[in-house]
C-alpha positions in Angstrom: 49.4 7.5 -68.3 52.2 9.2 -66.5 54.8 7.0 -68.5 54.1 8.6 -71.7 53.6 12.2 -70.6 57.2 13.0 -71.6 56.5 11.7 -75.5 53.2 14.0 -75.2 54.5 16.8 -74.3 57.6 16.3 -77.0 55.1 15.7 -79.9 53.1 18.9 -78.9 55.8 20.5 -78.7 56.6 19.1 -82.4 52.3 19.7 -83.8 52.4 16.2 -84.2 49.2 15.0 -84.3 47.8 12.0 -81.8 46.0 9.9 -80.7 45.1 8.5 -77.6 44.3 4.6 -77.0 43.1 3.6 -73.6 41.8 0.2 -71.8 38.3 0.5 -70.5 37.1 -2.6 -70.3 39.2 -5.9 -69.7 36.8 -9.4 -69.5 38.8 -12.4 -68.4 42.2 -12.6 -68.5 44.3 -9.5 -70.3 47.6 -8.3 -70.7 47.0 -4.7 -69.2 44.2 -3.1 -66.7 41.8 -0.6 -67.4 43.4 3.0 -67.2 46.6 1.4 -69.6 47.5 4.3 -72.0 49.3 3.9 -75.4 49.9 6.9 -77.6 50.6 7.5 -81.4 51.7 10.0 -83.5 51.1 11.0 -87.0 54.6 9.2 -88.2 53.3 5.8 -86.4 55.7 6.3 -83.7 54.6 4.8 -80.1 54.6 5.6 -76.4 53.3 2.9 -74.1 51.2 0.0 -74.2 47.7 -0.7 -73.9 48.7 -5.1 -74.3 52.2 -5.8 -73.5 52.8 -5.9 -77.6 50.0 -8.2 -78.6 47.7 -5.9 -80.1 50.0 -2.8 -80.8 50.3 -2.8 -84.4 46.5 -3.5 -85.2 45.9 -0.1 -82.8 48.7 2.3 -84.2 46.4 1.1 -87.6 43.5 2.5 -85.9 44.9 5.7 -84.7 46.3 6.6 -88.3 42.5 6.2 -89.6 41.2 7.9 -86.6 43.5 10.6 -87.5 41.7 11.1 -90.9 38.3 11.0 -89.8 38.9 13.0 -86.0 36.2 10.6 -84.9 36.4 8.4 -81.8 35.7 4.8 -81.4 35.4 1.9 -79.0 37.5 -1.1 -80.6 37.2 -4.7 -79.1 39.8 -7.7 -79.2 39.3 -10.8 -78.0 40.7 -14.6 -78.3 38.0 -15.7 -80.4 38.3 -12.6 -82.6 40.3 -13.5 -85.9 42.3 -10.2 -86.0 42.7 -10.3 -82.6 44.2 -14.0 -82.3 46.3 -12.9 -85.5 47.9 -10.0 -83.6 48.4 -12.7 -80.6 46.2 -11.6 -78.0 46.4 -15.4 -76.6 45.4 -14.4 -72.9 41.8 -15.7 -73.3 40.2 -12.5 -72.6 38.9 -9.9 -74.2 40.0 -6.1 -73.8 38.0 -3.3 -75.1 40.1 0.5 -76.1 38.7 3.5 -76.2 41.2 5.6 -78.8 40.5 9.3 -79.3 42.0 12.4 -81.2 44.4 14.5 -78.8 42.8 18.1 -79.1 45.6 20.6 -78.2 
């Protein structure tokens, strides 16, 4: 979390809206540990990683929606998920993210 406190406090600083994507849950083999933060704005831009890259773009998708309805949710990818295996998350486990609406 703390390496994308700087990009936080820029975007508030900017009313940029965001949203928050962390790992919860992690079964098997993943990329990142639970407590990995990744952050996105309203203009799609990015501030750390909740995979290493593998499922990045299918969350910044996510947050833009999540950002439009102000609703949290629980998303799940795993290896024998087709979106998840198209966005490359090849590490044979399954991570689950729990992405929420920043509330200034």
């Amino acid at each position: 979390m703390r390496e994308i406190l700087q990009d936080l406090e820029k975007w508030r600083s900017e009313d940029k809206q965001i949203v928050l994507a962390r790992v919860v849950d992690l079964e098997g083999s993943g990329p990142r540990e639970p407590g990995a933060s990744m952050a996105v704005n309203e203009d799609g831009e990015v501030a750390g990683s909740v995979s290493g890259g593998c499922v990045e773009g299918a969350v910044v998708s996510e947050a833009l929606e999540i950002m439009k309805t102000k609703e949290r949710k629980i998303v799940t990818f795993g290896y024998s998920d087709d979106e998840a295996f198209a966005v490359g998350l090849t590490c044979g486990g399954t991570i689950h993210l729990f992405l929420e609406p920043l509330d200034w």
